[in-house]
C-alpha positions in Angstrom: 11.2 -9.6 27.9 9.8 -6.1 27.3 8.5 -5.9 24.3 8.3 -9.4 22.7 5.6 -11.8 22.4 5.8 -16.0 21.3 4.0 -17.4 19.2 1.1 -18.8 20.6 1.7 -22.6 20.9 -0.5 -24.6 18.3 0.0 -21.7 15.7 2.2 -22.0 13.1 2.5 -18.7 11.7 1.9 -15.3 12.8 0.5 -12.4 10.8 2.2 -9.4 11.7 0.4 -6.0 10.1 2.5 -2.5 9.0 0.0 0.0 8.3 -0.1 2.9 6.2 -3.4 4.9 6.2 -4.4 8.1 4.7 -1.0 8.6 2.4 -2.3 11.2 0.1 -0.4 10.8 -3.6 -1.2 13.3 -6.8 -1.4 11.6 -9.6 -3.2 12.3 -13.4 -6.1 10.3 -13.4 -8.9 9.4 -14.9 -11.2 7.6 -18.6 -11.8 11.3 -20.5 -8.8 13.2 -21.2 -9.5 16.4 -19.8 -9.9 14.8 -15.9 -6.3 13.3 -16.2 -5.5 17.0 -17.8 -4.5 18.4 -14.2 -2.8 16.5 -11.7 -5.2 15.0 -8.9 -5.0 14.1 -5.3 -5.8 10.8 -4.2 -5.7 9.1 -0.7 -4.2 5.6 -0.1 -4.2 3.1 2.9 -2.3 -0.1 3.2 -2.6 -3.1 5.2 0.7 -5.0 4.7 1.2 -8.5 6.3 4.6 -9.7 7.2 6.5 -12.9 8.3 7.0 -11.5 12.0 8.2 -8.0 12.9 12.1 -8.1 14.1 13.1 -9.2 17.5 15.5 -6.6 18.0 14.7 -2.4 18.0 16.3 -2.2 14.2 14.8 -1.3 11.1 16.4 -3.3 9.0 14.4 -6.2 10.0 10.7 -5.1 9.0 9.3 -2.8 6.4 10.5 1.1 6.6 7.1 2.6 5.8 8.5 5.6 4.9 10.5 3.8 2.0 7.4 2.8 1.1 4.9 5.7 1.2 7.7 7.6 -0.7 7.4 5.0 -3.3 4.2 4.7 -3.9 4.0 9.1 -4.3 6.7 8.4 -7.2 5.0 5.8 -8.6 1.5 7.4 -8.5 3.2 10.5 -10.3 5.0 9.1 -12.9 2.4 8.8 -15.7 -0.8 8.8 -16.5 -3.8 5.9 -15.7 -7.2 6.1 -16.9 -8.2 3.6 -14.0 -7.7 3.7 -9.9 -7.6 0.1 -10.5 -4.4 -0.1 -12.4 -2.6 2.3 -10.0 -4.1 0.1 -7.2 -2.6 -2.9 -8.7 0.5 -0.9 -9.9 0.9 0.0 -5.8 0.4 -3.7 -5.1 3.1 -5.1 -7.6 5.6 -2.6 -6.3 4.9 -3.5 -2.5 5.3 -7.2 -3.3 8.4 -6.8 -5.4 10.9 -4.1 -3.3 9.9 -4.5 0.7 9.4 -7.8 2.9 6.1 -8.0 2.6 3.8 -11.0 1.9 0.2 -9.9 1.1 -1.1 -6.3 0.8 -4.1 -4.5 0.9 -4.8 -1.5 -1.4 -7.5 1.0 -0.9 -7.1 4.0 -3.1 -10.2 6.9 -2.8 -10.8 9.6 -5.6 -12.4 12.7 -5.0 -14.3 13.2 -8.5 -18.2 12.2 -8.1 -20.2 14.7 -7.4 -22.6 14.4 -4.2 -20.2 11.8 -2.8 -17.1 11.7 -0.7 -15.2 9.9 -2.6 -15.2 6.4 -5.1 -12.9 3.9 -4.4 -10.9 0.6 -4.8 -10.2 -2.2 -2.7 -7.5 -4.9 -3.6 -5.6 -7.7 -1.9 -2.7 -9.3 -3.5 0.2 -11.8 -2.3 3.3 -13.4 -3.2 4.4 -16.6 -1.7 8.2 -14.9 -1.5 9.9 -12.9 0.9 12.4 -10.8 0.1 
């Protein structure tokens, strides 16, 4: 079948990866007052594991990336944080809780130190359900 690959016998699970990389989000930011003062932009990549993807060509069985890169925008914008690693957890929780998604991977970068591309975050949280 075109298309479709078995799990290799002797495994008993497979890790299937969506990934979203490079989502760029605006969001108020930052500890002093006046760097969350005006909105900020802010690039996100996610590495999300799932059960399996679908065996037929339908999105209804895997995650709709889409759903959630426009999710995580709204999210980032609603508010403010003083810390990239609340949103990055914020991100996670909502992942976990609305799509069927197991574990995730959260890298946010921030473009605010001087003489350096960008700061960042890594985080990798799971959830032992799937919705």
């Amino acid at each position: 079948m075109v298309g479709r690959f078995r799990e290799t016998p002797g495994t008993s699970e497979m890790n299937d990866q969506i990934l979203i990389r490079g989502l760029r989000v605006t969001t108020r930011i930052g500890v002093p007052g006046e760097e969350r003062a005006a909105p900020q932009s802010l690039r996100v990549h996610l590495v999300m594991d799932t059960a399996s993807f679908p065996e037929e060509d339908r999105i209804d069985g895997t995650v709709d990336y889409k759903a959630v890169a426009d999710r995580v925008r709204l999210l980032a914008g609603a508010g403010e944080r003083h810390l990239i690693e609340t949103l990055a957890q914020d991100i996670a929780a909502l992942v976990l809780a609305d799509f069927p998604v197991k574990k995730v991977r959260v890298e946010l970068e921030k473009f605010i130190l001087p003489e350096t591309d960008w700061v960042g975050v890594i985080i990798e949280r799971s959830s032992s359900k799937i919705n």
